[in-house]
N, C-alpha and C positions, 0 to 999 in steps of 0.2 A: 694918546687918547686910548682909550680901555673900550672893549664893547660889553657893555651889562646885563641888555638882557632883551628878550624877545617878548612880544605881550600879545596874547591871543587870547579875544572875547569868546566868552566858551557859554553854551546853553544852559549846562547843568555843573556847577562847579563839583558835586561830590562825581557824578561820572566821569569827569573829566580828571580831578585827584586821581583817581580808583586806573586811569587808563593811564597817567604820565607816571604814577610811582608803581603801579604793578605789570604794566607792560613794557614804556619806553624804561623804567629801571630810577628816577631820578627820584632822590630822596626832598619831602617838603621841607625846605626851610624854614619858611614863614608862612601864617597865613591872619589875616584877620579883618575886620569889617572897615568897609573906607565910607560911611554912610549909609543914609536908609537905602535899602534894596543892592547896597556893595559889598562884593567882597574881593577881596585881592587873595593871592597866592602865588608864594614864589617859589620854585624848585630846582635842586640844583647844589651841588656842594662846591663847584669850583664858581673863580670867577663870572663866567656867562652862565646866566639863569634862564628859567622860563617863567615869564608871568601871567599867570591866570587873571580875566578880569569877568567876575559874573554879577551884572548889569540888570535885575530883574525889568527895568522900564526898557530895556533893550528887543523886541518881539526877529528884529531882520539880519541877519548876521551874510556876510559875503568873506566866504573865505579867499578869495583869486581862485587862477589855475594854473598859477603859475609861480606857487610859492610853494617849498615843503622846509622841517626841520632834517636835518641831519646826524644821524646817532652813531659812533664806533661801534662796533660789537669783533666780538673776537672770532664767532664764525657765522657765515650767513646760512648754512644746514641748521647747526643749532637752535638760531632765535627763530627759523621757520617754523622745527617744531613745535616749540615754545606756541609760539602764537596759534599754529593748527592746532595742538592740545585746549586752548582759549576760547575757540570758535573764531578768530579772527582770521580773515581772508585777506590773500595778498590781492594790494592793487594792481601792482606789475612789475615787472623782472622775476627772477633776476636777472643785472645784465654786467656783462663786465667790458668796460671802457679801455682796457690795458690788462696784460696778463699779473698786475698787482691791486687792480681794483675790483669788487664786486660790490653792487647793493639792488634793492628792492625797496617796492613800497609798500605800505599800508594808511588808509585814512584814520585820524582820531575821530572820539564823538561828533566833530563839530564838522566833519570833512577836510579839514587840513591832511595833506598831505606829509608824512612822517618817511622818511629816509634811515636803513639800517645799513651800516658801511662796512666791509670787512676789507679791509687793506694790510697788504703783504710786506 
């Protein structure tokens, strides 16, 4: 069994496009209308994607608090500055679990929590 892909109802699909391909890094694969007031989008070049679902009849969104995605990066200094150059503010960390692990958070538009990992 394969995992394919993750789906998160998102408020504003172009803000939310603008935040998973120019900040988390992930190139559009696909996108296009799934009905009145739908639009799908997927992201993502390897097998596990991310999929966008903006739902205009949708007004209530709950993202948990106890879910986040997870992103490699090759340093966690780097993608901080990145993001501080952005205006984007960290949610928390960083912290490191093992002297080969380190990440940190940050929220998307929607409030989902987003995970950048730099492992040694």
């Amino acid at each position: 069994m394969a995992f394919l892909w993750t789906t998160i109802t998102v408020k504003d699909m172009e803000e939310s496009l603008n935040f998973y391909q120019n900040i988390v890094g992930l190139p559009l694969n696909r996108r296009f209308s799934a009905g009145p007031g739908v639009e799908i989008a997927f992201l993502g070049e390897d097998a596990t994607k991310v999929e966008l679902i903006c739902n205009e009849s949708i007004k209530e969104f709950n993202m948990g608090t106890d879910i986040s995605l997870g992103f490699a990066v090759r340093s966690i200094e780097e993608k901080i500055a990145f993001l501080e150059s952005k205006g984007i503010k960290i949610h928390s960390g960083p912290f490191s679990p093992n002297p080969h692990t380190r990440f940190f958070f940050i929220l998307d538009p929607n409030g989902l929590e987003i995970q950048f990992v730099e492992q040694a």
